[in-house]
Residue, then its C-alpha position, 0 to 999 in steps of 0.5 A: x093796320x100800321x106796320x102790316x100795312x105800310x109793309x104790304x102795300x110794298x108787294x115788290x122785289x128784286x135784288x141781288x146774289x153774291x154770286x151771279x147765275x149763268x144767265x145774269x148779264x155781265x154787267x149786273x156784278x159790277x152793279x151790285x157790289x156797289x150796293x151796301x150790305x144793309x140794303x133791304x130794298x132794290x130794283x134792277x132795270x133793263x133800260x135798254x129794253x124799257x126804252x125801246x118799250x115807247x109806253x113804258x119809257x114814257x112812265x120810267x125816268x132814267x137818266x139818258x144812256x144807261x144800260x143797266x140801272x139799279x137802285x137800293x135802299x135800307x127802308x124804314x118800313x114803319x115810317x115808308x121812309x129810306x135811311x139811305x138810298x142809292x143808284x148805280x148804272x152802267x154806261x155805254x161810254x166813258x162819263x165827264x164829271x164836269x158835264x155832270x156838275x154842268x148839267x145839274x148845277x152842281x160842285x165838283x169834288x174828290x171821295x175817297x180816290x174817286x171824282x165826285x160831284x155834290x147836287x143841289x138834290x141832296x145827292x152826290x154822284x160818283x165815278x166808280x170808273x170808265x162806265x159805272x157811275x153811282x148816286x147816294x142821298x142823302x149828301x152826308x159826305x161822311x156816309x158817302x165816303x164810306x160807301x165809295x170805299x167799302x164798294x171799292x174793296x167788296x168782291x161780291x154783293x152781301x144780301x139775304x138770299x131772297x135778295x140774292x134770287x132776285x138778280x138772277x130773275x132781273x138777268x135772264x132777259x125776260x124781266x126788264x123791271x124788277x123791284x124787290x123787298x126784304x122783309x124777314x124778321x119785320x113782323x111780330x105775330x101779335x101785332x100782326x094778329x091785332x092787325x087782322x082783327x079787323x079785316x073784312x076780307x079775313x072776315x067774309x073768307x072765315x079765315x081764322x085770324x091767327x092762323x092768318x096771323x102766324x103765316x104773315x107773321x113770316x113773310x120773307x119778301x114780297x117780289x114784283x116782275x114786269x113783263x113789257x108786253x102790250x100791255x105790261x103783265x106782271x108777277x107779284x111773289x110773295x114768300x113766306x116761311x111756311x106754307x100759305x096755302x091757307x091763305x090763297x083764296x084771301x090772298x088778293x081781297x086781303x092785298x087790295x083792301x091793304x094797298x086801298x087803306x095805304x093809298x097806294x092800290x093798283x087798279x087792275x089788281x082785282x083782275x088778278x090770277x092767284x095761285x100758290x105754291x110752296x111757300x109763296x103765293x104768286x099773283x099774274x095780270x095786266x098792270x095799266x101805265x097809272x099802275x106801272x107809275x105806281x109800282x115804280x114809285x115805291x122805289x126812288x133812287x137819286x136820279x136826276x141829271x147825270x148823264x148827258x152833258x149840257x146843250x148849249x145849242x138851240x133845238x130844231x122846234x119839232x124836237x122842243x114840240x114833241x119834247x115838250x109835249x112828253x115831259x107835260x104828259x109824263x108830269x099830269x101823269x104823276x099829277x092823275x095817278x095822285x089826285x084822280x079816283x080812288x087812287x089819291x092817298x086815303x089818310x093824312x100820312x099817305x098824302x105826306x110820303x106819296x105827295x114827296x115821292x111824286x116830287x122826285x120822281x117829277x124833278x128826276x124827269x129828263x128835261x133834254x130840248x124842253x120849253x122853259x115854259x115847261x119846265x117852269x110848269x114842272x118846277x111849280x108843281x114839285x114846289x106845290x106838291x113840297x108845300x102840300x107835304x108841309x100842310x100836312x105836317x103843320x096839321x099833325x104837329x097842331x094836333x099833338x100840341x092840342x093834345x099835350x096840353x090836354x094831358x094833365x088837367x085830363x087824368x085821375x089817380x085810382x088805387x086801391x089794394x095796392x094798384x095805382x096808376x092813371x087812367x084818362x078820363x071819357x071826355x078828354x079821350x072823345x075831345x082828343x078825337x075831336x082835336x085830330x078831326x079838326x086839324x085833318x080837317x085844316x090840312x085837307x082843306x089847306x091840300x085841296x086849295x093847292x091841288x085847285x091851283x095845280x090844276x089851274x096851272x095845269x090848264x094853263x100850260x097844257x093851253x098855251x103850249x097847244x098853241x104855241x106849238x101846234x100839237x096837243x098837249 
C-alpha cells in the first residue's frame, strides 16, 4: 500500500486560520503568518503547559523559554519526506542573536533586513522581532530570504480551511499539542482501491472495496489532539468529503493494520473508541509516553539550540546528575521506541525515514548543564543512527544496479497482427525477487550490527554515569 499508507500512518493535524477565533491566544497570529502559504502540514504547541506536564515534557524537545511553538512543513507525502520545514516561537523575553551563534556553533548573518544566524544543522534561524523568532531548513539562503520577506509583508495566514480549523482547537486551551495534516486532492481513487485490494481488515469487515475506496479517496485531513492528563488522551479526527459512516466499524483495524505495514503504530490504538459523525470518523483513548514520542516525531521542525544563551560557568553536580540522567532517559527513550517490539520499522524504507527522524529529534534535545560523557554518548548515537540510514540506502542502490543489468538480456519481443512490444521473461521477474532479498537482507544484517553496538554503548554509559553520579541512569 504506497501512498495510502504513508498518508494515513500520518493520522494527525493541526493548522492555522487566516482569521483567529475568539478564544485563540494573541500570541498565535504572529506565529502563523510567518508560515508559508504552501504549508500542508503543521503543529502548534502550548510549551507552557507541556512544560508543566514533567511526562510530557521529558518526551518533547522544545528550545528553553518559548511560550507558543509552532512548526510547518510542505510534505512529500509519497517519499515521507519535508520539501521544507519551518519553526516559529514566541518568547518571553527579547532574543541575542549572537547568543544563538554562540550556543550552536553557528554564523551570524543579515536576511532580508532581519538578523540571522546559519547552523551547522542545516537550518538558519531568524529574528522576526523582540520576541518572535523563526527557523528554516534547509539552509538554502535564497528560500530562506524569500520566506523572511514574504512573512514580513503577509497580514494573516493562507491555509485550507481545514488547516485553518486547526488554530482555533490549538487556542482554546485544552489542547496543548496539536498536529495537523492536509491532505485534500492526495488520492486518486484507483490507486486507492488497488490498495484496499488487499486489506485483511476491509476483508474480515466485508466492506466492499470500492466503496471504501471512494470515501478514502476523499479524505480532506487527518487532526490529532492531545489532552496532557495522567495520562495523555488523545482525538485523532479524520475528515472526508462525504459521509464515512460506512466505514466506522473498520475504521480503527483498517488504521492499525496501515500504521503496523508503515512502522509507525501506536500501541494503545487497538484500545481506542470510535465514533462517527458527518463527515469524519473521530477516534478517543490513552496515548502512553513511546506513543506521544511517536506522534510527535511525524513532525520535525528545525530546532536545536536557539534560545539560551551559552554557560560558561560550572554546574552545582546535583543539576549535572539529574540533568544527565534526563537527557540519557530522553535519548534510550527515542532508542526503545525504535528498535524494542513491534514497534521497530517493518520494511527497508521506514527504517531509512524513521531512523533520520529520530536523529533530529536526539540532536534537537537540550543538552543544558549535561556531562560531555553524555553528550558524547548522544553524538554517538545520532551518528550511528546516520549510518544505519546509509546502510539501507547502499542496500536499495545495490539492488536497482543488479536489476538494471538484468534488463536487456531478460526480455523478448511478441508480435503478431500488429501488437508488439516486450514482455519480461518468468525467470528474470523470480531472479529480480531473488536480488531485492538479497540486498534486504545485506542491509539488515548491516542495521542490526549497528543497533548491537548502540546497545553496547548504551550499557556502558547508563553504567558509568550510575557510578559517577550515584543515581540511576
Amino acid at each position: 500500500m504506497h501512498r495510502i499508507s504513508r498518508v494515513c500512518c500520518l493520522c494527525l493535524a493541526c493548522v492555522l486560520h487566516a482569521v483567529v477565533g475568539p478564544y485563540a491566544s494573541a500570541q498565535l497570529p504572529q506565529l502563523v503568518t510567518r508560515v508559508p502559504a504552501t504549508a500542508n502540514a503543521i503543529a502548534i504547541i502550548n510549551a507552557q503547559a507541556v512544560r508543566s506536564d514533567q511526562s510530557a515534557a521529558s518526551v518533547i524537545a522544545l528550545p528553553e523559554g518559548i511560550e507558543w511553538y509552532l512548526m510547518a512543513a510542505e510534505m512529500d507525502f509519497e517519499y515521507m519526506q519535508p520539501l521544507w520545514e519551518v519553526a516559529v516561537a514566541y518568547l518571553p523575553e527579547g532574543l541575542v542573536m549572537k547568543d544563538v551563534a554562540a550556543r550552536s556553533g553557528g554564523r551570524l548573518d543579515r536576511l532580508a533586513g532581519s538578523q540571522a544566524v546559519e547552523r551547522p544543522n542545516d537550518s538558519y534561524v531568524v529574528s522576526f522581532g523582540p520576541r518572535v523568532v523563526g527557523a528554516m531548513s534547509p539552509a538554502n539562503r535564497q528560500n530562506v530570504i524569500r520566506w523572511v520577506r514574504e512573512s514580513k509583508v503577509r497580514k494573516a495566514a493562507q491555509f485550507s480551511p481545514f488547516l485553518a480549523e486547526a488554530v482555533q482547537v490549538a487556542g482554546d486551551g485544552a489542547n496543548p499539542l496539536v498536529i495537523a495534516f492536509d491532505l485534500a486532492g492526495l488520492l486518486a481513487p484507483a490507486e486507492v482501491s488497488f490498495a484496499l485490494e488487499s486489506s485483511q481488515a476491509l476483508a474480515d469487515a466485508a466492506v466492499d472495496v470500492e466503496q471504501a475506496a471512494k470515501i478514502v479517496a476523499g479524505v480532506v485531513g487527518v487532526r490529532l489532539e492531545i489532552e496532557l492528563k495522567d495520562p495523555p488522551q488523545a482525538r485523532l479526527w479524520l475528515e472526508f468529503e462525504e459521509d464515512p459512516s460506512p466505514l466506522a466499524e473498520v475504521a480503527k483495524p483498517l488504521l492499525v493494520e496501515i500504521l503496523t505495514k508503515r512502522g509507525a503504530r501506536i500501541e494503545s490504538l487497538p484500545h481506542w473508541k470510535v465514533r462517527s459523525e458527518q463527515q469524519a470518523i473521530v477516534l478517543e483513548g490513552q496515548l502512553s509516553p513511546g506513543g506521544l514520542r511517536r506522534v510527535h516525531s511525524l513532525l520535525s521542525g528545525p530546532v536545536g539550540p536557539w534560545t539560551k544563551p551559552a554557560n560558561d560557568y560550572p554546574s552545582a553536580e546535583n543539576v549535572v546528575a539529574e540533568a544527565s540522567r534526563d537527557y540519557f532517559q530522553a535519548v534510550t527513550g527515542y532508542l526503545n521506541d525504535l528498535f524494542v517490539g513491534d514497534l521497530q520499522p517493518q520494511s527497508m524504507h521506514q527504517i531509512s525515514v524513521w531512523v533520520e527522524r529520530y536523529a533530529r529529534k536526539i540532536q534537537d534535545l537540550d543538552a543544558t548543564h549535561v556531562d560531555p560523557d553524555v553528550k558524547s554518548f548522544a553524538a554517538d548515537v545520532v551518528m550511528s543512527l546516520r549510518e544505519i540510514g546509509s546502510v539501507v540506502e547502499r542496500s536499495q542502490l545495490r539492488s536497482d544496479l543488479r536489476e538494471a543489468t538484468m534488463f536487456n538480456s531478460g526480455r523478448s519481443r511478441y508480435g503478431r497482427y500488429g501488437a508488439y512490444g516486450w514482455f519480461e521473461k518468468s525467470y528474470v521477474t523470480r531472479d529480480r525477487a531473488l536480488i531485492r532479498t538479497d540486498e534486504t537482507l545485506r542491509g539488515l544484517r548491516g542495521s542490526e550490527a549497528i543497533v548491537e553496538e548502540i546497545r553496547t554503548l548504551s550499557a556502558e554509559t547508563r553504567k558509568t554515569m550510575t557510578d559517577r553520579y550515584g543515581i540511576d541512569f
